[in-house]
DRENPALO-159925 format. One record per residue: x negated, y, z of N, C-alpha, C, CB in turn; residue number from 1; chain. Coordinates in pm, 1 decimal. Glycine has a CB too. Example, Ala and Ser with C-alpha at 12.3 -4.5 7.8 and 13.67 -1.06 7.14 Angstrom:
-1319.0:-569.0:780.0:-1230.0:-450.0:780.0:-1320.0:-330.0:780.0:-1130.8:-447.3:904.6:1:A
-1285.0:-225.0:708.0:-1367.0:-106.0:714.0:-1290.0:3.0:787.0:-1408.4:-59.8:572.5:2:A
# end
This chain:
5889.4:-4224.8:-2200.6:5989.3:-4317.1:-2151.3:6089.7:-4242.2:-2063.9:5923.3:-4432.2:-2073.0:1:A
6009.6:-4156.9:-1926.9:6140.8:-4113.1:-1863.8:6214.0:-3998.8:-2009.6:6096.5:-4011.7:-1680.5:2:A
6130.4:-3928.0:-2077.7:6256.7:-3828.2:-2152.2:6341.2:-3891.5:-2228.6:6210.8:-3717.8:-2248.9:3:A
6354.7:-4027.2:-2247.1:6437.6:-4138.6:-2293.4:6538.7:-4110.8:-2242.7:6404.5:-4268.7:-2268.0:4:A
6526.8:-4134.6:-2097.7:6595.5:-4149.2:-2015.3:6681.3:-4038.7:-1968.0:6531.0:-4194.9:-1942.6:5:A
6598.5:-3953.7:-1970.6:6677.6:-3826.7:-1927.4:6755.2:-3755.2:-2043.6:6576.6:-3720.1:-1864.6:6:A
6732.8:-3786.6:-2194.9:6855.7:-3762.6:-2295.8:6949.0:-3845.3:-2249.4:6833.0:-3792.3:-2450.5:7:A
6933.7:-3949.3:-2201.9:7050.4:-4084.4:-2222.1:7167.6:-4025.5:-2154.5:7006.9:-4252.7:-2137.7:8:A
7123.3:-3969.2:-1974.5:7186.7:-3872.7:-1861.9:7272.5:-3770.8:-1975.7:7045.5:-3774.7:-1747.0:9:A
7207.1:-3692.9:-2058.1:7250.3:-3564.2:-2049.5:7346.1:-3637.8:-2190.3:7121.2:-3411.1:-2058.8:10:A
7327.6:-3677.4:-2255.7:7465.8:-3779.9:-2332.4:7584.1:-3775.8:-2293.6:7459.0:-3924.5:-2323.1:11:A
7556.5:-3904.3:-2196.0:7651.2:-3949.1:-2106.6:7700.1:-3839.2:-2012.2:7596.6:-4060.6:-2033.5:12:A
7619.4:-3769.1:-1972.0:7717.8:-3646.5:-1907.3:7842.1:-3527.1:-2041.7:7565.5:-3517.4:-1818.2:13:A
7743.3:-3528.3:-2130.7:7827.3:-3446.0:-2254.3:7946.6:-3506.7:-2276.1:7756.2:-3441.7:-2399.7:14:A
7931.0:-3637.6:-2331.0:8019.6:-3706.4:-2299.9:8138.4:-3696.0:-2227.8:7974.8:-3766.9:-2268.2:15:A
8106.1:-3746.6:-2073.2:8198.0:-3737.2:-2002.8:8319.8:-3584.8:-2022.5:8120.7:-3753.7:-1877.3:16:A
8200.6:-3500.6:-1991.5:8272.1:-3357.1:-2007.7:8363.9:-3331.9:-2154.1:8143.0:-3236.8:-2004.1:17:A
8348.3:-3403.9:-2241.5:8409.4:-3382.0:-2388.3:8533.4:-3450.2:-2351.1:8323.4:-3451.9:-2531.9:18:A
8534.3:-3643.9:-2306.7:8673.7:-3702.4:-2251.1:8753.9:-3574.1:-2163.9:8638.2:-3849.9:-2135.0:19:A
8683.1:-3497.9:-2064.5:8774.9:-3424.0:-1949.7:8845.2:-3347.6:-2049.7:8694.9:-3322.8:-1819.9:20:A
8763.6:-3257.4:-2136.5:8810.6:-3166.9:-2146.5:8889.7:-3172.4:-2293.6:8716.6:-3076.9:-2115.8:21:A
8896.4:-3307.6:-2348.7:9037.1:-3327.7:-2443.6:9143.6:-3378.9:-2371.4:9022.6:-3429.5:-2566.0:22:A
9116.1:-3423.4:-2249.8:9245.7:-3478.3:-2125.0:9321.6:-3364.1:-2081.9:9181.4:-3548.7:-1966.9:23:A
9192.3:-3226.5:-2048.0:9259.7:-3167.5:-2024.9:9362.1:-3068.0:-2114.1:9198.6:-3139.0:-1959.7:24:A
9302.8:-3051.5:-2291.1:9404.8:-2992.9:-2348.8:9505.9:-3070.2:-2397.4:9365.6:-2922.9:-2435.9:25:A
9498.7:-3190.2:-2405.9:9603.2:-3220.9:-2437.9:9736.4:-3220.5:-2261.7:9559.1:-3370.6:-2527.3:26:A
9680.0:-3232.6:-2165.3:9757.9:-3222.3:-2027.0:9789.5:-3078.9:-2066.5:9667.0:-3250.5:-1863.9:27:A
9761.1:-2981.6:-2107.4:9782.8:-2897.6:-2091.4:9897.6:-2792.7:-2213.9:9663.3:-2880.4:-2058.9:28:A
9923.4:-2856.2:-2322.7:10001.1:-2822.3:-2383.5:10163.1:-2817.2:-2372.3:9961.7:-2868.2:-2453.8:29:A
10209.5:-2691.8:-2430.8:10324.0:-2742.3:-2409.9:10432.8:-2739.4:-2476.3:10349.5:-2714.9:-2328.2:30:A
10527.5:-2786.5:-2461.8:10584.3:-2852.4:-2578.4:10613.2:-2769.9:-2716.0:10709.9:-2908.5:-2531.8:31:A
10580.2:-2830.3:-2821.8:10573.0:-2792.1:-2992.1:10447.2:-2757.2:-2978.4:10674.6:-2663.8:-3069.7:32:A
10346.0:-2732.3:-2891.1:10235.3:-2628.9:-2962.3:10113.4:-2730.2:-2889.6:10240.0:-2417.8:-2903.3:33:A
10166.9:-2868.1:-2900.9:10047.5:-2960.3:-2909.6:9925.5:-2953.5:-2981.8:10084.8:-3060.5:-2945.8:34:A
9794.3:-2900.6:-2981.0:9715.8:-2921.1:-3034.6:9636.0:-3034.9:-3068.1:9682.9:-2861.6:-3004.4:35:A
9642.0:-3082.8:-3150.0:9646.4:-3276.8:-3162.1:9477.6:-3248.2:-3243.3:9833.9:-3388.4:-3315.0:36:A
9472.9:-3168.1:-3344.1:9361.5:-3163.9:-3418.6:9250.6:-3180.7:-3280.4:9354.2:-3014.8:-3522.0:37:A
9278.2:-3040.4:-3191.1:9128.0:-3030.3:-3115.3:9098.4:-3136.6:-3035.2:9110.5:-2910.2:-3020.7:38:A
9242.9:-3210.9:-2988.0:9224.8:-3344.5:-2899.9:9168.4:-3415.1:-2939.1:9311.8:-3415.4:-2865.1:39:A
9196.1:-3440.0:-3062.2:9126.0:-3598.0:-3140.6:8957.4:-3563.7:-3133.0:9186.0:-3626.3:-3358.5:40:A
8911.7:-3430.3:-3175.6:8793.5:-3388.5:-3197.6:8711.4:-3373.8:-3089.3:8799.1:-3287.7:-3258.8:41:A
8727.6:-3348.9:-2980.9:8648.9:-3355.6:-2861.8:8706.9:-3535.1:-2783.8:8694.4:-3186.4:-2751.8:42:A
8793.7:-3594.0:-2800.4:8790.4:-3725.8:-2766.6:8705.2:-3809.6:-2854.3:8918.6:-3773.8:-2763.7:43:A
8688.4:-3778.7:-2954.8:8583.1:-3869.6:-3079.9:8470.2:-3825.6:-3033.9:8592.0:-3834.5:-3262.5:44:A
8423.0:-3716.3:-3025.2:8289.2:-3674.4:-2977.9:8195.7:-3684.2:-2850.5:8297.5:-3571.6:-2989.4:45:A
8337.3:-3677.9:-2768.6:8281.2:-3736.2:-2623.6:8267.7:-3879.5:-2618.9:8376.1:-3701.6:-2501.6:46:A
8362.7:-3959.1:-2654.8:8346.9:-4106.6:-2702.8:8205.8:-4112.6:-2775.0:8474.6:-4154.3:-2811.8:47:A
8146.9:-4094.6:-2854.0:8034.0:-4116.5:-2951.3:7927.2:-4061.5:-2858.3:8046.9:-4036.9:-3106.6:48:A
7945.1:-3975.7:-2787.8:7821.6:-3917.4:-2703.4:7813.7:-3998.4:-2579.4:7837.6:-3755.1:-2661.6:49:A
7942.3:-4049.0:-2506.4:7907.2:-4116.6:-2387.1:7861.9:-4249.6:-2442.0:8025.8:-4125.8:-2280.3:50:A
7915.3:-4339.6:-2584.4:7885.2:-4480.9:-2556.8:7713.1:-4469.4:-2616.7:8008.7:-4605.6:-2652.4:51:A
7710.5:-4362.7:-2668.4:7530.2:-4335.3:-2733.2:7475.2:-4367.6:-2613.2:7464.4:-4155.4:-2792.2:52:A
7504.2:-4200.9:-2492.6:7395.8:-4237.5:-2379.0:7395.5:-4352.8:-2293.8:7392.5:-4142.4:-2287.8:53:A
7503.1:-4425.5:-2285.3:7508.9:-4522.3:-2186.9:7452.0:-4650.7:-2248.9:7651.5:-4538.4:-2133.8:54:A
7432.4:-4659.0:-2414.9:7333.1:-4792.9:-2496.9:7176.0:-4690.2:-2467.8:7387.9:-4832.5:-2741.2:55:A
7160.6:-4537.5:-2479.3:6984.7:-4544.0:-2485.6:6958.1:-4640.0:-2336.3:6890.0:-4341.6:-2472.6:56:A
7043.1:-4568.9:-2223.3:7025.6:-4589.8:-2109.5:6980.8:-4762.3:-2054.3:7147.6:-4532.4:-2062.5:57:A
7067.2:-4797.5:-2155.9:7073.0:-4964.8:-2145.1:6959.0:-5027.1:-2175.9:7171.8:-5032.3:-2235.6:58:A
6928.4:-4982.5:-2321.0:6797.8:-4999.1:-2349.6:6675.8:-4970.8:-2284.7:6788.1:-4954.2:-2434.3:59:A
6684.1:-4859.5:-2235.3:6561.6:-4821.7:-2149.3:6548.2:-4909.9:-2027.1:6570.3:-4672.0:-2100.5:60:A
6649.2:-4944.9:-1970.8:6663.4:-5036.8:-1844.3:6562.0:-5133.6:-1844.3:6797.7:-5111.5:-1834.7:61:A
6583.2:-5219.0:-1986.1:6621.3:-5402.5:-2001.6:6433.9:-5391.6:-2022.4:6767.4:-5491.0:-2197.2:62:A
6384.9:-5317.5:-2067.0:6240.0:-5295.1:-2054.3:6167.2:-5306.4:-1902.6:6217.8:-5153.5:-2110.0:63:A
6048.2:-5457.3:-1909.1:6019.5:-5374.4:-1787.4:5810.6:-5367.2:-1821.8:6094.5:-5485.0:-1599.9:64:A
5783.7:-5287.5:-1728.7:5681.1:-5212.5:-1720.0:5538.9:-5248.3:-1739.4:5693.0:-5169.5:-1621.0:65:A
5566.3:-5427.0:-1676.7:5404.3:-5498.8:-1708.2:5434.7:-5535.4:-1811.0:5332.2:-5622.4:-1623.2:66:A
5533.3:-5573.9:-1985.1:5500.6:-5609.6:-2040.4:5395.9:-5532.0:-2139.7:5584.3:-5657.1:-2054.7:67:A
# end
């Protein structure tokens, strides 16, 4: 149960870090030499990894212990 839990964390942290770090290339381009491919690809991936860990997480919650 907790290693449930503790993938769900490390998800949701991948996650997060995948949103930063397509924020940050796309903040960081400059003009004509937008890289749009790698943006989309680490924003889809961090998206899919944070809303994963934050449903195991959910799930693991809504459980409780005497049943």
């Amino acid at each position: 149960m907790k290693l449930k839990n503790i993938f769900g964390t490390i998800l949701t942290t991948l996650g997060i870090a995948a949103l930063i770090y397509a924020a940050f290339l796309f903040a960081n381009a400059t003009p004509g030499t937008y890289d749009v491919r790698s943006s989309i690809i680490f924003a889809v991936l961090g998206l899919i990894f944070f809303i994963t860990g934050i449903g195991l997480i959910r799930a693991i919650g809504e459980k409780h212990p005497d049943e």
